[in-house]
C-alpha positions in Angstrom: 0.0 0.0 0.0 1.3 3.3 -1.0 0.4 6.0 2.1 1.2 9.3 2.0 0.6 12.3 4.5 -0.1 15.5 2.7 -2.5 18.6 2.7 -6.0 19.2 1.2 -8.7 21.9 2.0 -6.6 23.4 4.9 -6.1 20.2 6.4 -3.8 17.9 7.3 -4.5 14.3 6.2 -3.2 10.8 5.8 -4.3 8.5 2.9 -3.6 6.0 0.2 -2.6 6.4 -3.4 -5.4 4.6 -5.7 -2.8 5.4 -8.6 -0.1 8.1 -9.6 -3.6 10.5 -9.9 -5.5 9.5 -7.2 -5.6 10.1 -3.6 -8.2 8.1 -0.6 -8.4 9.7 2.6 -8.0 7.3 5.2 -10.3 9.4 7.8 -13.2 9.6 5.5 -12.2 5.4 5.0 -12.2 5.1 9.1 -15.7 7.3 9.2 -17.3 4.8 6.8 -16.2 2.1 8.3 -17.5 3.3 12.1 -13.8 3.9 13.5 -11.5 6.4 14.7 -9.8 8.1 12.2 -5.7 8.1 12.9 -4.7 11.8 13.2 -1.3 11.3 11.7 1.1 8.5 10.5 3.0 8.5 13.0 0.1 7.2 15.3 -1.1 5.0 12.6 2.5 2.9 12.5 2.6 3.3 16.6 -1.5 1.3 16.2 1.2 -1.9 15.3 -1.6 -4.8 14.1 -4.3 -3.1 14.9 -3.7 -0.7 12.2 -2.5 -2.9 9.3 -5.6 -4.4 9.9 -7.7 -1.2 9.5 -5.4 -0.9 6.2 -6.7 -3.9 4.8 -10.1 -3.3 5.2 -9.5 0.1 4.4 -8.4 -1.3 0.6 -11.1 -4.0 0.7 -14.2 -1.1 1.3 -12.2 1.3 -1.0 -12.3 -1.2 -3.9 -16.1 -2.1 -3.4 -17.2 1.1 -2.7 -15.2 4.2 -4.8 -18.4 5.6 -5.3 -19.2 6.3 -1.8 -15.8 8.1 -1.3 -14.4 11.4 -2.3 -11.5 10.7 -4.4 -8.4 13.8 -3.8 -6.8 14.6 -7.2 -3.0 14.4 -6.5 -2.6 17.8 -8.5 -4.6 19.0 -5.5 -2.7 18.2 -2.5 0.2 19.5 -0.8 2.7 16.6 0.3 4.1 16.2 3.5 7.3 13.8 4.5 5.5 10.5 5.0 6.4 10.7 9.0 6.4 14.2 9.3 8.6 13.8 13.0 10.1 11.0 13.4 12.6 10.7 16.6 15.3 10.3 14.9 16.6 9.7 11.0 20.2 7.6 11.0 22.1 8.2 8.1 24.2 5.5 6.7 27.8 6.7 5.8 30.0 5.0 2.9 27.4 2.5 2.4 27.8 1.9 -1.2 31.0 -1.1 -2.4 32.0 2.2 -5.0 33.1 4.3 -2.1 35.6 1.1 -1.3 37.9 2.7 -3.5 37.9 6.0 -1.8 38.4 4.7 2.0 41.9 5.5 3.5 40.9 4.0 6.3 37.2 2.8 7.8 36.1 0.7 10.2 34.6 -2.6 9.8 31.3 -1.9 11.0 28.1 0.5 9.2 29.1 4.1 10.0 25.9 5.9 10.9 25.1 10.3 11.7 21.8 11.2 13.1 20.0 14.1 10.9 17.1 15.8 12.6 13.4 16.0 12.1 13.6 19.9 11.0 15.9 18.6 7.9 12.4 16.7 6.2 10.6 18.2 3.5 7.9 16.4 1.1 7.8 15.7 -3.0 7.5 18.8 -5.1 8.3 21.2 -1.9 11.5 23.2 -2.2 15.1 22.8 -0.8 16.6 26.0 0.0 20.1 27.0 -0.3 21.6 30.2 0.5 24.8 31.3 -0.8 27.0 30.6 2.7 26.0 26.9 2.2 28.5 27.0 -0.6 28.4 23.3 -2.6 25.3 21.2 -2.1 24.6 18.2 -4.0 22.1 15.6 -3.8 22.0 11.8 -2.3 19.7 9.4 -3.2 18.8 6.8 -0.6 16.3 4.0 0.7 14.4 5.3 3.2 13.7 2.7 5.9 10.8 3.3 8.5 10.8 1.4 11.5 7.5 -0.1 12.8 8.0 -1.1 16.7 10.5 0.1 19.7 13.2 -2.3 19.9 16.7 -2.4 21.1 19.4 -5.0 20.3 17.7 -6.7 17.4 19.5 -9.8 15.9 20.3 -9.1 12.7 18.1 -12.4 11.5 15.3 -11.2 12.4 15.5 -7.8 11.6 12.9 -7.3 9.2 9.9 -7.9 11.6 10.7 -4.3 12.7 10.5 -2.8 9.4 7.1 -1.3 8.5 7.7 0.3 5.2 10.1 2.0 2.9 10.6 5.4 1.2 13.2 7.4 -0.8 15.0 9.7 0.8 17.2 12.7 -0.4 20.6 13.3 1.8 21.5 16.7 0.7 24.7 17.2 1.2 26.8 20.4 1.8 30.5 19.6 1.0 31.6 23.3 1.9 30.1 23.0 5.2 31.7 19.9 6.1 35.3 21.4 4.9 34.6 24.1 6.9 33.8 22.3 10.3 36.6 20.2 9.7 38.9 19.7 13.1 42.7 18.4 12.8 43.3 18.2 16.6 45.2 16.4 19.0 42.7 14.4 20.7 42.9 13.5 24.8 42.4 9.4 25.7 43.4 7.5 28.8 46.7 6.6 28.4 47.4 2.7 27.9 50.3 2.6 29.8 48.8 4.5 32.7 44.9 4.9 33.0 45.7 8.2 35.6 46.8 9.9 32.9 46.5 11.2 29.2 47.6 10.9 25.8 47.0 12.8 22.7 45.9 11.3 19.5 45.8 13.0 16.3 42.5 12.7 14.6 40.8 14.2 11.4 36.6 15.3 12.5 33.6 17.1 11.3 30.3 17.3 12.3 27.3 16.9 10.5 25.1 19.3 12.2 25.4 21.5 9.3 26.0 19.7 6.3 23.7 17.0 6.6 20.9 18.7 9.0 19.9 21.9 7.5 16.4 23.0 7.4 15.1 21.6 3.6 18.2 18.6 3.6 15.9 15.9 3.8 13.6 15.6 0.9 11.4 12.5 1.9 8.7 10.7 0.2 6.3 10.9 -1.9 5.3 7.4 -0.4 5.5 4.7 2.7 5.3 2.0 0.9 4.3 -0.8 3.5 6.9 -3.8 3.3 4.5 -6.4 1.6 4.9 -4.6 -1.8 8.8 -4.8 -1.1 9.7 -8.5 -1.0 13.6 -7.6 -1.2 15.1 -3.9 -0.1 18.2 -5.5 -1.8 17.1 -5.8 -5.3 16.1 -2.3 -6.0 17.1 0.2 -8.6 17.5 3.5 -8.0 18.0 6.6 -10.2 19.1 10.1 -9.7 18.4 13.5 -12.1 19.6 17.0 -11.8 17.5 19.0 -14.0 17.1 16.7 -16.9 20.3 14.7 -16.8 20.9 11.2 -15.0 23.4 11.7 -12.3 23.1 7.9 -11.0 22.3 4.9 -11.9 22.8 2.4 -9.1 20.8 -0.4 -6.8 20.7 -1.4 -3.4 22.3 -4.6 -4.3 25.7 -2.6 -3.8 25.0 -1.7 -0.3 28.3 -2.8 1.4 25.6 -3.2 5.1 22.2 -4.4 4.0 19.1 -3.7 6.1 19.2 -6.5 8.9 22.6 -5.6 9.5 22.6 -1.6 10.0 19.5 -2.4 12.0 21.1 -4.8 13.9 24.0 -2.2 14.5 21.9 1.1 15.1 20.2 -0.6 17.9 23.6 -1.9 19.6 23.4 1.9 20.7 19.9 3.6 20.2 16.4 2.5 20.5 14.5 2.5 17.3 10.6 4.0 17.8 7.8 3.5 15.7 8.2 5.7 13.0 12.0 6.3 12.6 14.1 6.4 9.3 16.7 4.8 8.9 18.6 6.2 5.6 20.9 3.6 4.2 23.4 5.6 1.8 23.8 7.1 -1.2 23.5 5.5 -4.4 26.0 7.0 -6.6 27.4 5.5 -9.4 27.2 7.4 -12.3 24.5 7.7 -14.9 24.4 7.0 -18.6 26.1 10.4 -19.0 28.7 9.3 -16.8 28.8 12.3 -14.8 29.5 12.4 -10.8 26.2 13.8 -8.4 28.9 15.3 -6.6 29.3 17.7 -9.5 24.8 18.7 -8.9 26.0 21.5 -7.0 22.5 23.2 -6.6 23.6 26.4 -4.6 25.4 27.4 -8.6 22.9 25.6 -10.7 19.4 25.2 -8.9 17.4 22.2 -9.6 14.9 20.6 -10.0 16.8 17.2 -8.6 15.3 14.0 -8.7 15.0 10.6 -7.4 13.2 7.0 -8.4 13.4 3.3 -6.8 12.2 0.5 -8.2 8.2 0.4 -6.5 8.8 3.3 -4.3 7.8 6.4 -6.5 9.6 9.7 -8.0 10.7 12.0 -5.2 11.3 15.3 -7.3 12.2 18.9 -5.2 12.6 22.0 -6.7 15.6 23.8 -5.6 14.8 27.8 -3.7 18.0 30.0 -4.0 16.6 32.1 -0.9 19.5 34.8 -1.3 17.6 35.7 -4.2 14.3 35.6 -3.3 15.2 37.9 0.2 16.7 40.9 -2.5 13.2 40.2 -4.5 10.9 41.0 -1.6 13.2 43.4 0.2 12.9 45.5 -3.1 
């Protein structure tokens, strides 16, 4: 089932996609049915069971009885992230067997950042650059949304958590991160002597910045629940800037699949109903064999885009907001 949280009417709604042009509203579904309606997604993935059961009758009375039910044109709507706040989005780092030829050094384990909630924007909504971003370029990722709490899940059985998928958009700001780059001495208990320390020379930046930024987290258009996605690891997924293909990759690359970055996430966080996890970029280049890292949208806008196999077209115009700040100040 393909749900999606958007806007219609001057309200905020939660429904199904009939098709590419057609939108259900799962409150008016609930109504019909004599239920509660769920006010958001978030509370319809924390309903566990109880709501994917109200999402299969939901598509059983929908099918039987269209007639009875408004039906939203999507050229209507206004789309919201699918979760529009989820506790936390983990970002998978270097996840792709193309950047082994890149790593100096890396651990053997998924490398994971946390972006926050602020970050998410729907399809078709705008991410804005200003000029002191400097370079921005795109990501495209499979968006993985949790479906229960859980903590230290084996890596076998890892899927049970999972309650849909998504695409997600990792913008990236490659200026920022050179510019919050530290080469510092860092201060560890010595090995010798535990009393005392020792310095360590280390290379860090943060990604507060460079991942986190309000608009860096184009997510959507769909949840697609996980029983139209029989394999996360068999999944193409293509990337556009403007008109021209930037990548042309699949989630077969992924150096961690999904068991095992969930496995690993929840070694050290809880996962909640509704979190994303983000499982890095697909970036091999595109028929026109040119890099995404060279989409910088803060010099050439956008539109950027981004399609997996099942999952939709996530598409984002890009908002240079410099210039739309000299436009209304005049």
């Amino acid at each position: 089932m393909k749900l999606l949280s958007f806007r219609w009417k001057n309200r905020d709604r939660i429904g199904f996609a009939l098709d590419d042009d057609r939108i259900v509203d799962l409150a008016e579904v609930s109504a019909a049915l004599g239920g509660e309606p769920y006010p958001d997604m978030l509370a319809l993935i924390e309903a566990g069971e109880v709501g994917t059961r109200f999402l299969r009758d939901a598509q059983a009375f929908a099918k039987d009885n269209l007639g009875r039910l408004t039906v939203i044109p999507e050229s209507e709507i206004v789309y919201h992230p699918p979760v529009r706040r989820p506790s936390k989005i983990c970002g998978v780092a270097l996840n792709n067997s193309a950047s082994n030829e890149r790593k100096i050094s890396a651990p053997d384990h998924p490398l994971f950042f946390l972006k926050p909630a602020s970050s998410l924007v729907g399809h078709k909504q705008p991410i804005e650059v200003y000029d002191y971003y400097g370079s921005v370029h795109p990501e495209p990722e499979l968006a993985v949304i949790i479906g229960k709490t859980c903590r230290h899940v084996d890596a076998r059985n890892a899927l049970d958590v999972v309650y849909g998928y998504s695409i997600l958009n990792d913008m990236t700001g490659n200026f920022m991160r050179s510019q919050d780059m530290v080469h510092y001495y860092a201060l560890y208990p010595s090995k010798d002597d535990p009393t005392k320390v020792e310095r360590r020379e280390q290379h860090l930046s943060y990604t507060a910045r460079y991942k986190g930024s309000d608009t860096f987290g184009p997510f959507g258009p769909y949840l697609v629940t996980k029983d139209e996605v029989p394999d996360p690891h068999k999944l193409d997924v293509l990337a556009w800037h403007k008109d021209e293909l930037i990548a042309e990759d699949s989630t077969a690359f992924y150096t961690y699949g999904v068991p095992d970055v969930i496995a690993y996430v929840t070694r050290y966080h809880s996962l909640w109903p509704g979190d994303v996890i983000s499982m890095g970029t697909a970036f091999r280049p595109g028929g026109a064999r040119r890099s995404l890292h060279t989409a910088n949208i803060t010099a050439y806008g956008g539109p950027v885009s981004v399609a997996i196999t099942g999952l939709g077209t996530l598409v984002n115009p890009v908002r240079k907001m410099d210039e739309v700040s000299a436009t209304a100040a005049e």
